[in-house]
Structures are given as structure tokens and as C-alpha cells.
C-alpha positions as CSV (number, residue, x, y, z in Angstrom):
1,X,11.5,-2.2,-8.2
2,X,10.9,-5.8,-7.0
3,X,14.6,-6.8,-9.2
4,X,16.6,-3.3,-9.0
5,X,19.5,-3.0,-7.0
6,X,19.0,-6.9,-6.3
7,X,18.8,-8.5,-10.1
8,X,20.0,-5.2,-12.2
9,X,19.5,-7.3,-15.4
10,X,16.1,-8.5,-14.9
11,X,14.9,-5.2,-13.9
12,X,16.2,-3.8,-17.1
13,X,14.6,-6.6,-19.6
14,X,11.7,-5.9,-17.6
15,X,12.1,-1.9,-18.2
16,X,12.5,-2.6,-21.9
17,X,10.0,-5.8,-22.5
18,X,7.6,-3.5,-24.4
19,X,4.3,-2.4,-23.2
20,X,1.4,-3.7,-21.0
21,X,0.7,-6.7,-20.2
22,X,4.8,-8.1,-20.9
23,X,6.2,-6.1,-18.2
24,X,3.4,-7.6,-15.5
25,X,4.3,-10.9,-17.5
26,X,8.0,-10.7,-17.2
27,X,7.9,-10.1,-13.3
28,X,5.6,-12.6,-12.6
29,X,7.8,-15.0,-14.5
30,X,11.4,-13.7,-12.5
31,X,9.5,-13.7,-9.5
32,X,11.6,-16.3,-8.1
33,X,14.5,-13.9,-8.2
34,X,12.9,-10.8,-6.7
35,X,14.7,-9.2,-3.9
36,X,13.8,-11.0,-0.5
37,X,12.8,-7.9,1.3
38,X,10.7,-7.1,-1.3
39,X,7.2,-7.3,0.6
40,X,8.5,-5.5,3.4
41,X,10.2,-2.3,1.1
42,X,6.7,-2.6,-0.7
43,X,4.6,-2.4,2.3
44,X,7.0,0.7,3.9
45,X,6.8,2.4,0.6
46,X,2.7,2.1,0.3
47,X,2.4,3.3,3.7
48,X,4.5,6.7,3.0
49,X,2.8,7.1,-0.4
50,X,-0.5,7.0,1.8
51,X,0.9,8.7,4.5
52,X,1.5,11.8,2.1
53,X,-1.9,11.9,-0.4
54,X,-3.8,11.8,3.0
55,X,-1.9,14.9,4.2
56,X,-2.0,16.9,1.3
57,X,-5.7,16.2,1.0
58,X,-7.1,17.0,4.2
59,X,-10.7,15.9,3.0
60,X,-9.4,12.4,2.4
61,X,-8.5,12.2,6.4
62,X,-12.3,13.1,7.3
63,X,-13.4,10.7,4.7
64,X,-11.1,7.9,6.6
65,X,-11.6,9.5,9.7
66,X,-15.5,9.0,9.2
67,X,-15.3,5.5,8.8
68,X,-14.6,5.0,12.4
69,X,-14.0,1.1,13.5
70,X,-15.4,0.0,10.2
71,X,-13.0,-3.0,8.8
72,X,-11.4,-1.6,5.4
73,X,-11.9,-3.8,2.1
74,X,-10.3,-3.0,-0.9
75,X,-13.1,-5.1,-3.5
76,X,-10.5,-5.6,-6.1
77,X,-9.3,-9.4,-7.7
78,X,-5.7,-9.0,-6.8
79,X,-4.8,-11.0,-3.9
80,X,-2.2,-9.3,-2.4
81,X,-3.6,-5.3,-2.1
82,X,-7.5,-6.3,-2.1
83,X,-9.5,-9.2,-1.3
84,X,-9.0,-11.9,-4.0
85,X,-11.7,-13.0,-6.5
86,X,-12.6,-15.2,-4.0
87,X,-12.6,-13.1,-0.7
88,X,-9.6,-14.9,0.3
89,X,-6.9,-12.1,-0.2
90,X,-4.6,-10.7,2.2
91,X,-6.3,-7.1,1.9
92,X,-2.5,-5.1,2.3
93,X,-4.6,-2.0,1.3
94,X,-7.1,-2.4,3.5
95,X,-5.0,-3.0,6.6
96,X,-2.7,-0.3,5.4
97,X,-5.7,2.1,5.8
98,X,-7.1,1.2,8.7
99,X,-2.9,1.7,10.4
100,X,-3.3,5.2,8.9
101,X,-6.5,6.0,10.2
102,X,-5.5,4.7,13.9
103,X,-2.3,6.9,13.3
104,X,-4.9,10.0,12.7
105,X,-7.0,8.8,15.6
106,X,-3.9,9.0,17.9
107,X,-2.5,12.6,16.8
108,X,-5.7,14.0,16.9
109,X,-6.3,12.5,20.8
110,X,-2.7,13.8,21.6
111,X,-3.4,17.4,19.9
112,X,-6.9,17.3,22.6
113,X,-5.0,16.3,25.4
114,X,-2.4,18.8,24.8
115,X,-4.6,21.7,24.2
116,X,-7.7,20.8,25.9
117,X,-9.6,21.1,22.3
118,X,-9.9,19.9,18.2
């Protein structure tokens, strides 16, 4: 996704590079030439995905809902969605999260003010 529409060859070399790890190889290596918006269409994308598993599973928004103001890690090596090998990621994940759950927080507070209860 980070070449189509933007670099239709690449993502098609990419497509047909064989299987793991050359695809995660090839992109890395092209990633020069992915499409500028790319973190932004990522990030919108995430959030939706996120936006729809915690609505069809209604247990997940307790779970997320039960964390309260607790700051959301994602333990993981990669340094964009988790924290880094070295605690120095940009924890995307995490911070996606924690958006959903103040998202939750606000439409339950709005349901309670409009009916009086949960």
C-alpha cells in the first residue's frame, strides 16, 4: 500500500518478490519512493481498523475501557507501532489506543447526559 497508486511498478515487484522476509526487504529498500502521505493514510487506516474490531467486540471496549488513564505500551521491537528495542519508539499503537478509548470515554459521557443513565 505504501507504493500503490503512487509507484504502481514497485508495488507490483513488491507483490510478486516471493515470500517472507523479500517483500518486508523490498519495501524497506524503495522506501525512498513510498507515497508521501503514507504515514498519515497508515495512521487513518489503523484507527478505522481499530475503530471496527472494538465495535464488533464489545468485550474488547471493557477491556480498554478498564484501563482507565493508564498510558498504553505496545512491548514490541518495531519502532514505529511499539516502543523500540530500546524503549525509544514512537508507540503509534499505543497512542492509537489510548484516542479510541477517550473516543469511548466521550460517547459513553454523552449517552449519560442524554439519558440521565449507562
Amino acid at each position: 500500500m505504501k507504493f500503490m497508486g503512487h509507484k504502481p511498478l514497485i508495488a507490483e515487484h513488491i507483490r510478486t518478490c516471493g515470500g517472507n522476509p523479500k517483500p518486508r526487504e523490498e519495501a524497506r529498500r524503495f522506501a525512498y519512493e513510498q507515497d508521501p502521505t503514507w504515514t498519515t493514510t497508515c495512521m487513518d487506516r489503523m484507527y478505522e481498523v481499530l475503530q471496527l474490531k472494538f465495535a464488533a467486540y464489545p468485550g474488547l471496549e471493557t477491556e480498554l475501557l478498564d484501563t482507565g488513564e493508564t498510558d498504553i505500551v505496545l512491548e514490541s521491537s518495531d519502532p514505529f507501532w511499539g516502543c523500540g528495542s530500546d524503549g525509544s519508539g514512537q508507540n503509534q499503537l499505543g497512542d492509537l489506543l489510548m484516542r479510541l478509548r477517550q473516543e469511548l470515554l466521550a460517547g459513553l459521557s454523552a449517552q449519560i447526559d442524554q439519558t440521565g443513565t449507562s
